[in-house]
C-alpha positions as CSV (number, residue, x, y, z in Angstrom):
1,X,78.3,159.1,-0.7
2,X,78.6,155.9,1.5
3,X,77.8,156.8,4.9
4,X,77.7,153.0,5.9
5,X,81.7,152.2,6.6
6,X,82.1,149.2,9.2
7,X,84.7,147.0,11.1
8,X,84.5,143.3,9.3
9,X,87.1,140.4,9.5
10,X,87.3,139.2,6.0
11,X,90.8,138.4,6.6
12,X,91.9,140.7,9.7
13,X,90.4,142.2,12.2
14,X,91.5,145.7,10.9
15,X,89.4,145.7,7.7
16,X,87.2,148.1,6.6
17,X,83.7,147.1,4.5
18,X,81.5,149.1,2.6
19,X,78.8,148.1,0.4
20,X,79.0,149.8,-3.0
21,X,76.2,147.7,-4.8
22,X,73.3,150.1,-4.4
23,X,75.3,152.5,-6.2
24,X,76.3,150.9,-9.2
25,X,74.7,150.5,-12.6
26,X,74.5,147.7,-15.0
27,X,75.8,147.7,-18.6
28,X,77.8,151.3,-17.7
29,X,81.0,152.3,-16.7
30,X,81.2,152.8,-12.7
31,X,83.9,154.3,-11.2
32,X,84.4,154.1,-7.4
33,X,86.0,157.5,-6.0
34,X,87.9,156.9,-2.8
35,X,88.8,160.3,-0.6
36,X,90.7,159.6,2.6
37,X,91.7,162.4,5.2
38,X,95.2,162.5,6.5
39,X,95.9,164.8,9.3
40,X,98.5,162.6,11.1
41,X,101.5,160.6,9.2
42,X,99.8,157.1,10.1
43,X,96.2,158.4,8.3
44,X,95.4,157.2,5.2
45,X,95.4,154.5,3.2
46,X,98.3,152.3,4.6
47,X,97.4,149.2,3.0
48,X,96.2,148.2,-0.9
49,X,92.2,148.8,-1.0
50,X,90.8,145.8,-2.1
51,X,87.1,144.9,-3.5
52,X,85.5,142.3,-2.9
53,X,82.1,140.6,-4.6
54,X,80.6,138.7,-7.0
55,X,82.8,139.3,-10.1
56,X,85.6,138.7,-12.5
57,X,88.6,140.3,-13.5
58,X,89.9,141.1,-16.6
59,X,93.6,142.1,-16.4
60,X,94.3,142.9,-19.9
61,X,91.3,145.4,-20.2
62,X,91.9,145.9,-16.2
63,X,88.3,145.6,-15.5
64,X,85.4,144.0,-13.1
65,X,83.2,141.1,-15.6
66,X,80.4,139.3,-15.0
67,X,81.2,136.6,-11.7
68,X,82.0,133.3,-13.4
69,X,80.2,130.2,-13.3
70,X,82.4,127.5,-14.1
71,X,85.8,126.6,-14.2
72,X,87.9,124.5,-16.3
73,X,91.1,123.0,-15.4
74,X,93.9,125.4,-15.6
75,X,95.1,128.2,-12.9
76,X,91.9,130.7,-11.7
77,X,94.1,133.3,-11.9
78,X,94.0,132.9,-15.8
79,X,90.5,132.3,-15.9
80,X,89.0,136.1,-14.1
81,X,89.8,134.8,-10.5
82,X,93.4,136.2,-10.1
83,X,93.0,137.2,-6.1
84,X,90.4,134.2,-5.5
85,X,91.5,132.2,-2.1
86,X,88.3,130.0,-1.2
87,X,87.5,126.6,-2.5
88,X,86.0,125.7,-6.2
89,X,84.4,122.1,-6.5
90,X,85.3,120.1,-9.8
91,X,83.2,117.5,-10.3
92,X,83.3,114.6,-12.7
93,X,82.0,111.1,-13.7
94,X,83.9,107.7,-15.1
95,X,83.5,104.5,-15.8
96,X,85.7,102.1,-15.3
97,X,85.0,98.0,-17.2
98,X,86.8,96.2,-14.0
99,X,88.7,96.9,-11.2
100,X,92.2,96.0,-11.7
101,X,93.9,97.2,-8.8
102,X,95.4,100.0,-8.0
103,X,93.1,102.5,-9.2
104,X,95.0,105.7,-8.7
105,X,93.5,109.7,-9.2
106,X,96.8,111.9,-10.5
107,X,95.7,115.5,-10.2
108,X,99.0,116.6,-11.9
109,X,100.1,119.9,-10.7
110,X,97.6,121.4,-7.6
111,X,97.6,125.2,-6.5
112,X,97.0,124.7,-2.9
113,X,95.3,122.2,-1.5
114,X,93.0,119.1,-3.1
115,X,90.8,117.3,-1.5
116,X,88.6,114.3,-3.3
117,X,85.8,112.2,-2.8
118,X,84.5,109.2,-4.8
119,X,80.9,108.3,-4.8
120,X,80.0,110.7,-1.8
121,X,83.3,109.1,0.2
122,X,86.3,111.1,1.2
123,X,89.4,109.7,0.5
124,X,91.6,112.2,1.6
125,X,93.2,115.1,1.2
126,X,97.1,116.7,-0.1
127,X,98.9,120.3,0.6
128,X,101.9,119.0,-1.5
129,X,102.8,117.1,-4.6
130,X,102.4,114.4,-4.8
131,X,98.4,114.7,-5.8
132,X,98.3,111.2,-6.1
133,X,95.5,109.6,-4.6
134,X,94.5,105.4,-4.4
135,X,91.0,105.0,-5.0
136,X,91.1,101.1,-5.0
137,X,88.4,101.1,-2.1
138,X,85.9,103.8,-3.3
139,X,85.3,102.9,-7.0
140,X,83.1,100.1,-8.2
141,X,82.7,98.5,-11.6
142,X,80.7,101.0,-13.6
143,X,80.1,104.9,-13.8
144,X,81.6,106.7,-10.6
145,X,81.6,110.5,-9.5
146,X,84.2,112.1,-8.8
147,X,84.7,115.6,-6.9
148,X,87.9,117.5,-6.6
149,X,87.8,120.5,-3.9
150,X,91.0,122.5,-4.6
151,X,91.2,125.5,-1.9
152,X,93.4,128.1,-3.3
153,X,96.3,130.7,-1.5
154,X,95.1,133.6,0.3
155,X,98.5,135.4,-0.5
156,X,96.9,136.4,-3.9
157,X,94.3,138.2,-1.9
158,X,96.5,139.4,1.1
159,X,99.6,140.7,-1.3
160,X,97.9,141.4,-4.4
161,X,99.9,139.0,-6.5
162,X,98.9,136.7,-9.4
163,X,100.3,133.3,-8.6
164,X,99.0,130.3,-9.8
165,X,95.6,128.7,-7.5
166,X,93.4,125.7,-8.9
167,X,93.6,122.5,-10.4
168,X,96.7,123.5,-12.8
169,X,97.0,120.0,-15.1
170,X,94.3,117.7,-16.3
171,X,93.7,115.2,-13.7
172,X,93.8,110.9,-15.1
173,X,92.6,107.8,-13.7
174,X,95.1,105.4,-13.9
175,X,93.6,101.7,-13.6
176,X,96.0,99.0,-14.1
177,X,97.5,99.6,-17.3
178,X,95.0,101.6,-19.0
179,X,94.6,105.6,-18.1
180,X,91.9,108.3,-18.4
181,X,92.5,112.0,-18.5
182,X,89.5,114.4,-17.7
């Protein structure tokens, strides 16, 4: 029985945390039993219980996995993330022979919010398409790093719903005429 139920914004001020980590047990089957009392017509569970830690999801078996430690392009909810709203750094390297300008990043399609930076420089950031981004004056001739910081939709979280968060497309360097897709 968990004795230990608090008040904790994680993302209102009306949420309720427990810890249910001490209780459960690796390579078994944990279930988590929730008993609420309702005396009055406004007791009980009025919103969707949610959990929260260091795991995945698997909807087609409709269970918690191991947390994940990478990501590849494509939408988190697809990936074990499906209610994941924070932010997830891509990183990446690429070399470019000369710099025949413009040098542009296209991050394709973006679910929410992308921010990049080349070679420890921020260059900006976009909530909407286009994801287009002109790195003419952070690239040099030679290898360069590149780091995407996508920040996904709390409405997954909030509602419960799987819409599509992360960097969706492969992203491309496009430098002159010649492109590169990563």
């Amino acid at each position: 029985k968990i004795e230990d139920i608090r008040r904790e914004r994680v993302y209102d001020a009306f949420n309720l945390v427990a810890d249910v980590q001490p209780f459960l047990q690796t390579n078994a089957t944990n279930s988590v039993v929730v008993r609420v009392p309702v005396r009055k017509r406004n007791d009980g569970l009025l919103e969707p219980l949610r959990v929260f830690g260091k795991f995945s999801v698997n909807l087609d078996a409709m269970q918690l996995d191991a947390p994940i430690t990478s990501l590849s392009c494509g939408s988190w909810t697809d990936q074990g993330l499906p209610h994941y709203p924070y932010d997830v750094a891509y990183q990446s390297a690429f070399t470019l022979d000369s710099l025949e300008a413009p040098i542009l990043l296209d991050l394709g399609e973006v679910r929410d919010i992308a921010e990049v930076f080349v070679n420890g420089e921020r260059v900006g950031a976009r909530a909407w398409r286009p994801f287009r981004f002109d790195l003419t004056k952070h690239v040099k001739a030679g290898e360069n790093q590149l780091r995407v910081v996508v920040t996904g939709n709390s409405v997954n979280l909030i509602y419960g719903t799987r819409r599509a968060s992360g960097l969706v497309q492969p992203a491309r360097i496009i430098a002159g005429r010649s492109q590169v897709a990563f």
